[in-house]
C-alpha positions as CSV (number, residue, x, y, z in Angstrom):
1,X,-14.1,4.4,-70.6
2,X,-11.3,6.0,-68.9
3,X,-12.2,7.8,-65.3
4,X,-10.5,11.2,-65.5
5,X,-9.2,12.5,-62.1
6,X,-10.5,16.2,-61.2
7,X,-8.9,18.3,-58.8
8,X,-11.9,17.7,-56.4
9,X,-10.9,13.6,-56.0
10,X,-7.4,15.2,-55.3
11,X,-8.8,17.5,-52.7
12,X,-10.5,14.6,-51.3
13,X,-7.5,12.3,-51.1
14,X,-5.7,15.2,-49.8
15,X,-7.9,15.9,-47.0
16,X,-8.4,11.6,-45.9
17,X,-4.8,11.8,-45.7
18,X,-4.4,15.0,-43.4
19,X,-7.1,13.9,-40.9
20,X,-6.5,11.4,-38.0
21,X,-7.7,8.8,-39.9
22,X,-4.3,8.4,-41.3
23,X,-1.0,9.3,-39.9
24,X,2.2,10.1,-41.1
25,X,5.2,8.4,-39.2
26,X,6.1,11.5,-37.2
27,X,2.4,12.6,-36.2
28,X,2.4,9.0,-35.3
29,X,5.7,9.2,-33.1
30,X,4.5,12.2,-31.4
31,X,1.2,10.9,-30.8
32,X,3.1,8.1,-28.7
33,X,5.3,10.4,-27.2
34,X,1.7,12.3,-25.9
35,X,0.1,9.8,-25.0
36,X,3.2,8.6,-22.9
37,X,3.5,11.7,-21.4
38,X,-0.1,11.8,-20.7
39,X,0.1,8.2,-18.6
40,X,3.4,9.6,-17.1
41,X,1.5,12.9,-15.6
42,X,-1.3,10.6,-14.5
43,X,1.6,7.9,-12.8
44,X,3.0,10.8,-11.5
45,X,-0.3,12.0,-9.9
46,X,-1.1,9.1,-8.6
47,X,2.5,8.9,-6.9
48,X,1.9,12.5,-5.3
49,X,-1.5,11.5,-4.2
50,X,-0.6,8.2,-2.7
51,X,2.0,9.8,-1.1
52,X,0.1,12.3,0.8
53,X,-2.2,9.9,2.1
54,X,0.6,7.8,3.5
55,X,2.0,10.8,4.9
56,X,-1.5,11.5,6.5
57,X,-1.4,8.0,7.6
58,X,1.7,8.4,9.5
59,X,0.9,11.4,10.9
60,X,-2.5,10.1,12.2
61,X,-0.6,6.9,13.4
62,X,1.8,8.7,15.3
63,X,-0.9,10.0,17.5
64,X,-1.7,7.7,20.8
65,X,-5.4,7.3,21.4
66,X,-6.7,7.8,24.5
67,X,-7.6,4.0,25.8
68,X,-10.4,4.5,27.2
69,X,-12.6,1.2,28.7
70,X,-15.2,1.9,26.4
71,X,-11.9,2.3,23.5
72,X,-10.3,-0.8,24.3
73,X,-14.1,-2.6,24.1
74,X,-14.3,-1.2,20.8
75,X,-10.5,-2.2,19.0
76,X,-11.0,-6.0,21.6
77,X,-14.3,-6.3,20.0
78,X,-13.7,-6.6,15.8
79,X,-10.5,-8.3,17.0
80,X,-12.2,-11.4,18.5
81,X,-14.6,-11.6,15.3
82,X,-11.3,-11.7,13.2
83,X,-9.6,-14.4,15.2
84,X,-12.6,-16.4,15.4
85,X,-13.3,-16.5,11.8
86,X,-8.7,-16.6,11.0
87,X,-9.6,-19.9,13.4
88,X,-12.8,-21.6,11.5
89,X,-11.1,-21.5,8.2
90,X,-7.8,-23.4,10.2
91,X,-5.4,-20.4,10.0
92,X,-3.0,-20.2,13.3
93,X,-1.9,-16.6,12.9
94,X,-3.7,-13.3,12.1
95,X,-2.2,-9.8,10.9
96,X,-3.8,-7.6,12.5
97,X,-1.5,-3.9,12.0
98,X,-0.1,-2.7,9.6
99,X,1.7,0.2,9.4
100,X,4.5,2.5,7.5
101,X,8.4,1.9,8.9
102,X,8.8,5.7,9.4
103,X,6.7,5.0,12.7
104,X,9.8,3.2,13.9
105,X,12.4,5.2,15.3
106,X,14.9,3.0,12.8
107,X,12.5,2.6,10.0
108,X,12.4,-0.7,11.3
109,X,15.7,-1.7,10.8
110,X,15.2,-3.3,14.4
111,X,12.4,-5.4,13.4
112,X,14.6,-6.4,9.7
113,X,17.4,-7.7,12.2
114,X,15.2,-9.9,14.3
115,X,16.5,-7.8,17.2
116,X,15.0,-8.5,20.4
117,X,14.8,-4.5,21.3
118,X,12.2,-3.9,18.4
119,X,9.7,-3.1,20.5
120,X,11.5,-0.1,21.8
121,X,11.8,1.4,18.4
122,X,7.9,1.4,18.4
123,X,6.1,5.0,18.2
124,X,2.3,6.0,18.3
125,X,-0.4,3.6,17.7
126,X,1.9,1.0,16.6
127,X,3.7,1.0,20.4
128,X,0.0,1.2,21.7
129,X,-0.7,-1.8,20.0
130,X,2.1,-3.6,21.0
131,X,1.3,-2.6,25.1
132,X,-2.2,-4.1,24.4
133,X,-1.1,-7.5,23.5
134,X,2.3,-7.4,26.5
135,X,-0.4,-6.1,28.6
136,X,-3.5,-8.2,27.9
137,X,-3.0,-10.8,25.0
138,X,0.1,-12.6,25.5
139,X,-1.1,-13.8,29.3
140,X,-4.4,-15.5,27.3
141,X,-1.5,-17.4,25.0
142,X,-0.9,-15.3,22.0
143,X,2.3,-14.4,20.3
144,X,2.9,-11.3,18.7
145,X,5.8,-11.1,15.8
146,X,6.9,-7.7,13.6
147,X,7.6,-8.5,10.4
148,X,8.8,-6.2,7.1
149,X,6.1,-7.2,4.9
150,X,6.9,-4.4,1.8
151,X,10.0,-4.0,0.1
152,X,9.5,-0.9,-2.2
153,X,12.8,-0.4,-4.3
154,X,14.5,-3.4,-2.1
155,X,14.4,-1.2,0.8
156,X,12.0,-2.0,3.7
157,X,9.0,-0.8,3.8
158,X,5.7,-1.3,6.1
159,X,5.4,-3.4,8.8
160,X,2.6,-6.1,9.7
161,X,1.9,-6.9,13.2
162,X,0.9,-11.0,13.3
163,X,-0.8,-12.4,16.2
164,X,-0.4,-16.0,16.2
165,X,-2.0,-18.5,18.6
166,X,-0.5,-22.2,17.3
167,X,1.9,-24.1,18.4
168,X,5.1,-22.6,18.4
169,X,8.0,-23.7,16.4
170,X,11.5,-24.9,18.3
């Protein structure tokens, strides 16, 4: 016996073939061009978010803390756990800053060009960490070196701060 289509099994085909389950090549194309757009927003987001909390960074940064005894106890302190433990695993060099370029007065072009006047380009925290190890560190034998350790868009970007206590290199 032959099955005779009715205008209901149309209706049915009709309707499986307008629902999501099945997309025509432009519903599919702008369903890519959505969700694109959709991971573009949330890039973009992200972007604008991370770039506020860099901007809060550097503007926290910039600020000098008042170095107090009982301050300088408290940033010496975690810093002697952190060599201690760089040292047991046989490690000769320790970053212990790092911070955007904007908080050099060159972006750290300075500190790119191996300049021996770096430190002078040094603002806020970042200057206040460098006076801690002229003034305290580098008489117990540690080195300090600046390095560009980001390169966003082959620009420089942050900087680390790596204290180092092995032997030097001539």
């Amino acid at each position: 016996m032959d099955s005779v289509k009715t205008k209901s099994d149309e209706d049915k085909v009709s309707q499986e073939l307008g629902d999501e389950t099945f997309m025509s090549a432009a519903d599919l194309r702008k369903y890519m061009t959505d969700m694109q757009m959709a991971k573009a927003m949330k890039s973009v987001d992200g972007m604008d978010k991370a770039g506020k909390a860099r901007e809060e960074l550097i503007k926290r940064l910039a600020e000098p803390i008042d170095m107090t005894p009982e301050r300088l106890k408290d940033v010496l302190q975690p810093l002697k756990s952190k060599l201690k433990a760089a040292a047991e695993r046989g490690q000769t060099e320790l970053m212990v800053m790092r911070f955007p370029n904007a908080l050099c007065t060159d972006h750290g072009r300075a500190i790119n060009n191996s300049d021996p006047d770096w430190p002078e380009t040094l603002t806020g925290r970042p200057r206040q960490a460098y006076e801690l190890w002229r003034d305290q560190l580098r008489s117990a034998g540690f080195r300090l070196s600046a390095l560009i350790i980001e390169w966003p868009g082959g620009l420089p970007g942050d900087v680390g701060f790596f204290l180092k206590w092995g032997e030097a290199k001539k």
